[in-house]
N, C-alpha and C positions, 0 to 999 in steps of 0.2 A: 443659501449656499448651493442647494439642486442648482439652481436655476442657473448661477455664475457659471456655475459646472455644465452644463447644458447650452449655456452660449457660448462658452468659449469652447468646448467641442465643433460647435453649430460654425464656429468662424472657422475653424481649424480644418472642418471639410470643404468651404468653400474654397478658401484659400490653395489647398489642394489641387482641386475639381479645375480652378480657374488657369492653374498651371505655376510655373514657377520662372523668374526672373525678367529679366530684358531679353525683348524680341526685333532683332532690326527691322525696318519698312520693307528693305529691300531685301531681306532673308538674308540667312549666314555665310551665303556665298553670292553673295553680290554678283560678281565679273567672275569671266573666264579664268583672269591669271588666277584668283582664286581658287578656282575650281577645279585645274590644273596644277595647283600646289597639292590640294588634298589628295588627287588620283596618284599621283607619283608618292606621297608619303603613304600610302595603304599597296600601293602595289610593289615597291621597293623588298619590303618583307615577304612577299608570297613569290615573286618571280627573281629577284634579285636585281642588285642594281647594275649588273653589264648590261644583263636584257634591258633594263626599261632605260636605262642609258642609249642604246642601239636606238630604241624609238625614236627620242627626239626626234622636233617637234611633235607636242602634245599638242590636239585644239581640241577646243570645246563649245559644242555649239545647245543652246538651250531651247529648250523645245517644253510645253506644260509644267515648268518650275519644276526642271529635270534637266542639269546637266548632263551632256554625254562625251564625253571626254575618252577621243583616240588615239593611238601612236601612228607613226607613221613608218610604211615600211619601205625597207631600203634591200636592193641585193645588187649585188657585183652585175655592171654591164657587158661585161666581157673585153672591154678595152682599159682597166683600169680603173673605171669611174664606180660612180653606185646612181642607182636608177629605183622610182618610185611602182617600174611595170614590170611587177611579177608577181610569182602566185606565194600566198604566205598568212600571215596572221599576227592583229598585233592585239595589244590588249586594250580592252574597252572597258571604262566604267562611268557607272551610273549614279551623280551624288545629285541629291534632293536639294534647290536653293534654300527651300525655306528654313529647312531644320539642318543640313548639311550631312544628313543620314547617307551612308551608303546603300541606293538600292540595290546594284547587281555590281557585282566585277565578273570577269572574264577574261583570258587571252584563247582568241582564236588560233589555226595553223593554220 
């Protein structure tokens, strides 16, 4: 009886140790549109969605299985238009492909 009790402990930490479920090839965030889904639904609650609305276009560009995923900023050209050359700050965040952990958020000014 020790011993059943002792292996099946003995599996129960490997099992553990080894991790748990299905893990994609291609990590949990495959592609940009991905990646750009998850940044807009984590930063929607902390900045609001006019702001992160304003952004549009989000891109994301992957760099060591690190998305980094920007807004883009926009201010009045002075003729009615909206223009991408001024000085300002949009928000940036940092999701991990593999596990789709959030590393960093941020919005700059």
């Amino acid at each position: 009886m020790r011993i059943c009790t002792v292996l099946g402990f003995s599996l129960l930490i490997v099992t553990l140790a080894r991790g748990q479920g299905y893990r994609p090839k291609e990590g949990y965030v495959p592609d940009s549109t991905t990646a750009v889904k998850i940044a807009e639904a984590v930063l929607v609650p902390v900045y609001g969605k006019k702001q992160i609305d304003s952004e549009q276009p989000f891109t994301a560009k992957l760099k060591d299985d690190v998305w980094t995923v920007s807004g883009t900023l926009r201010c009045p050209d002075g003729r009615g238009g909206m223009t991408t050359q001024c000085d300002g700050g949009v928000a940036v965040v940092q999701i991990s492909k593999v596990d789709a952990r959030v590393v960093s958020m941020t919005h700059y000014k």
